[in-house]
C-alpha positions in Angstrom: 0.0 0.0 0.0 1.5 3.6 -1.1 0.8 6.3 1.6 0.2 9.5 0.2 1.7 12.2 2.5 0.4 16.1 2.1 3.0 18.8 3.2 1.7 22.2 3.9 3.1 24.9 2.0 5.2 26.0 4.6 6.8 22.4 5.5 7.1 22.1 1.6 9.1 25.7 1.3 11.3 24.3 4.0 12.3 20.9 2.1 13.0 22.9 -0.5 15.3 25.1 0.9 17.4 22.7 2.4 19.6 21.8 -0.4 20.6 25.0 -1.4 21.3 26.3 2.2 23.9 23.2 3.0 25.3 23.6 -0.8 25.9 27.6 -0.2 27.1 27.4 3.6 30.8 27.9 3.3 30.0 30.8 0.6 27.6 32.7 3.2 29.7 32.3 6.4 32.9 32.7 4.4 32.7 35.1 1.8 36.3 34.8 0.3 37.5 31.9 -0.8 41.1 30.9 -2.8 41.6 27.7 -4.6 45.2 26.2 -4.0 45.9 23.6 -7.0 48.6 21.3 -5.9 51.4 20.1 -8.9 54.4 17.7 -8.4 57.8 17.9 -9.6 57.8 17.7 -13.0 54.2 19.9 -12.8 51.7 17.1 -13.4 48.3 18.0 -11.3 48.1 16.5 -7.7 45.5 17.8 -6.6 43.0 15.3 -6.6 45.0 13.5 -4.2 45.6 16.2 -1.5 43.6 18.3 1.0 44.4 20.7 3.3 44.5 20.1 7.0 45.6 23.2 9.1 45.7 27.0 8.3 48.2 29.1 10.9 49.1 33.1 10.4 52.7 33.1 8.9 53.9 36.6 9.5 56.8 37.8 7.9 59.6 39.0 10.7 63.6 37.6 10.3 63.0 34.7 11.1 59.1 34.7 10.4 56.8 33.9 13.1 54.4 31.0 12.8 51.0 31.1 14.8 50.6 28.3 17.0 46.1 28.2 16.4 44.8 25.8 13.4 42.7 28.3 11.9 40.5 25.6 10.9 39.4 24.4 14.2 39.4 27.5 16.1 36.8 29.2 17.4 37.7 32.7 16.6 36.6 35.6 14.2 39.5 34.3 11.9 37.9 31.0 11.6 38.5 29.1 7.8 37.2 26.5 6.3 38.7 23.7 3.8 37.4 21.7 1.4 39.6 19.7 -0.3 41.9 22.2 -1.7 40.3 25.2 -1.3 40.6 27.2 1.4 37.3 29.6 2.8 38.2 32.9 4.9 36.7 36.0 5.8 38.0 39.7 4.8 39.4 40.6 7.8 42.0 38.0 6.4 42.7 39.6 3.2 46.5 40.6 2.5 47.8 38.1 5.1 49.8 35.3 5.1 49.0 31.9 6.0 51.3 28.5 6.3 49.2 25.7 5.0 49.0 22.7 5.8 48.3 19.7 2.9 47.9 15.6 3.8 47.8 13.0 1.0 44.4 11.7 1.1 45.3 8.0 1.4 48.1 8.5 3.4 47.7 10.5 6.5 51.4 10.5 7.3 52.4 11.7 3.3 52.5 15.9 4.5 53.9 19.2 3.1 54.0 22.5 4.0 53.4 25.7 1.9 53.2 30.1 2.9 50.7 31.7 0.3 49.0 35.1 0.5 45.5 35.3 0.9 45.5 38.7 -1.9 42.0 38.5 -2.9 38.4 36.5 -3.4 37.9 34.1 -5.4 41.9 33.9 -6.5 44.0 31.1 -6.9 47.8 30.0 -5.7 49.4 27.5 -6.7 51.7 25.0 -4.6 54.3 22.8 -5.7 55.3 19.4 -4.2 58.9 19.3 -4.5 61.3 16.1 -4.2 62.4 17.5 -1.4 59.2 17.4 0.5 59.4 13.7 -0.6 62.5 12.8 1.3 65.0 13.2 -1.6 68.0 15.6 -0.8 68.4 18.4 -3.3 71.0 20.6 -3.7 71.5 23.5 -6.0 72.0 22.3 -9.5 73.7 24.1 -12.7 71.9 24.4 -15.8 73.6 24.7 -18.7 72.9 24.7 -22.4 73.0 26.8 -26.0 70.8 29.5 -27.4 70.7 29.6 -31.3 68.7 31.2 -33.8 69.2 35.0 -32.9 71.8 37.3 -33.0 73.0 37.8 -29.4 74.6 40.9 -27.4 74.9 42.1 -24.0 71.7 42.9 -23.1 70.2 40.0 -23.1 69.3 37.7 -19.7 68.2 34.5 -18.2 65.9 34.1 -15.5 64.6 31.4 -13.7 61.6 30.7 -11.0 59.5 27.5 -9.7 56.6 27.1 -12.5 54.0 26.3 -9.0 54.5 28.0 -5.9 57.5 29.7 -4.3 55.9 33.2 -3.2 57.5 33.4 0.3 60.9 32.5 -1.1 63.9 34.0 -2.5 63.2 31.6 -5.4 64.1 33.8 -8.6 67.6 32.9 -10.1 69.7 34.9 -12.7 71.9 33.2 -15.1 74.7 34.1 -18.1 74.3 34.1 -21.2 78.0 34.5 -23.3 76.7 36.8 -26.7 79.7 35.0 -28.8 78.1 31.4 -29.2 74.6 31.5 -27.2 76.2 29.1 -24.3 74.4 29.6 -20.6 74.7 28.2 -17.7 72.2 28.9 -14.5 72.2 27.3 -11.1 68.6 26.9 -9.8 66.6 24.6 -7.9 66.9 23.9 -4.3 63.6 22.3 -3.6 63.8 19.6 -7.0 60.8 20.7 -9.2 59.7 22.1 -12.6 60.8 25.5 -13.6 60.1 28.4 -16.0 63.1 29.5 -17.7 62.4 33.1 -19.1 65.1 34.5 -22.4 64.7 37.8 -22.8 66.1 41.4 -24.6 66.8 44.2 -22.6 63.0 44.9 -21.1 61.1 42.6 -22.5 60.9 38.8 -22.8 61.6 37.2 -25.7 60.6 33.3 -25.1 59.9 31.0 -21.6 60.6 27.2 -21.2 59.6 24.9 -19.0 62.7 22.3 -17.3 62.6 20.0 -14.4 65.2 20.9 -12.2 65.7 17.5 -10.3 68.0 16.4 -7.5 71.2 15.2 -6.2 73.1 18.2 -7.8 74.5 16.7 -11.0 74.1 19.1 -13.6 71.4 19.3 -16.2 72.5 19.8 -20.1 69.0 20.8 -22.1 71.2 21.4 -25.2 69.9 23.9 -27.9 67.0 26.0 -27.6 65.9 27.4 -30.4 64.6 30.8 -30.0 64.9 31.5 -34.0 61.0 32.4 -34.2 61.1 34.8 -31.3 63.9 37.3 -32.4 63.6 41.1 -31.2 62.9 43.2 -34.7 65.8 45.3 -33.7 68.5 42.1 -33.7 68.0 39.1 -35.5 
């Protein structure tokens, strides 16, 4: 036998709010939000497999100050939220830095550490799992290779940064580049991870690469880059 049941229209307004109000909660009590994609070393997505466990201030003094409170469990104005990997907070925490905290999903003990800035709603920042933060040691390593294709002088430069992650750190390196046969060499890398290598003309850019600058020191050869299809008009 099938039992009919009759809901009044207020019981029925109710049952029908329901959904929406557990769907929207973290948007209404937290009206910022920043999504923090996770990428291994040699930058292929992670972030399916991660989520983060514990949000502390991170204030920048020499040596920076780390805030003891998990601003995920606390019970204070500053109170966030995490799902998965991103992380809910209020706009009294705009402009500040936080140290999160990321687990592996299907291993509790598998944990890393990264320093971001919360600089806006909505935003995004990137981390980078490093082989470092895997229990490899890394050490500075040299990169070294040859630029052909343009005619090079004095004013042009090498750059290098962490493709994922890094804002807290002086992670920016500067390399040589010798104008009479293209040959550079660069030493990056202390964390083992992909990097964006950055060729440019006096102000302005001329082409980026992406290299995985991996452990143990030894140096890395990437051989020629061809840069041919990005010459300056002024020096070809």
């Amino acid at each position: 036998m099938i039992r009919r049941i009759l809901l009044s229209p207020a019981q029925l307004v109710i049952l029908l709010a329901v959904p929406t109000i557990l769907s929207c909660a973290p948007a209404t009590r937290f009206p910022c939000y920043i999504d923090v994609p996770v990428f291994g070393p040699t930058g292929d997505t992670l972030s399916h497999e991660y989520e983060i466990v514990a949000a502390r201030w991170y204030e920048g003094h020499n040596p920076p100050i780390i805030r003891e409170a998990n601003l995920l469990t606390s019970n204070t104005a500053d109170r966030m939220e995490a799902r998965g990997t991103r992380l809910y907070f209020t706009e009294s925490a705009r402009a500040r830095a936080v140290q999160l905290v990321l687990r592996k999903r299907r291993d509790k003990k598998d944990r890393f550490s990264g320093v971001l800035e919360l600089a806006a709603c909505g935003g995004r920042a990137s981390l980078q799992v490093g082989q470092r933060f895997q229990g490899d040691d890394v050490f500075a390593t040299r990169v070294y290779g040859r630029l052909v294709g343009c005619k090079l002088g004095e004013d042009w430069w090498l750059r290098a940064m962490p493709m994922f992650g890094g804002y807290m750190d002086a992670s920016v390196y500067e390399g040589k580049i010798r104008a009479s046969d293209g040959s550079f060499s660069l030493i990056a890398g202390l964390r083992g991870e992909r990097h964006i290598f950055v060729i440019g003309k006096g102000r302005d850019p001329v082409k980026a690469v992406g290299i995985n600058v991996i452990v143990g020191g030894r140096p890395i050869e990437v051989g020629n880059i061809d840069i041919s299809g990005s010459c300056p008009t002024n020096g070809n």
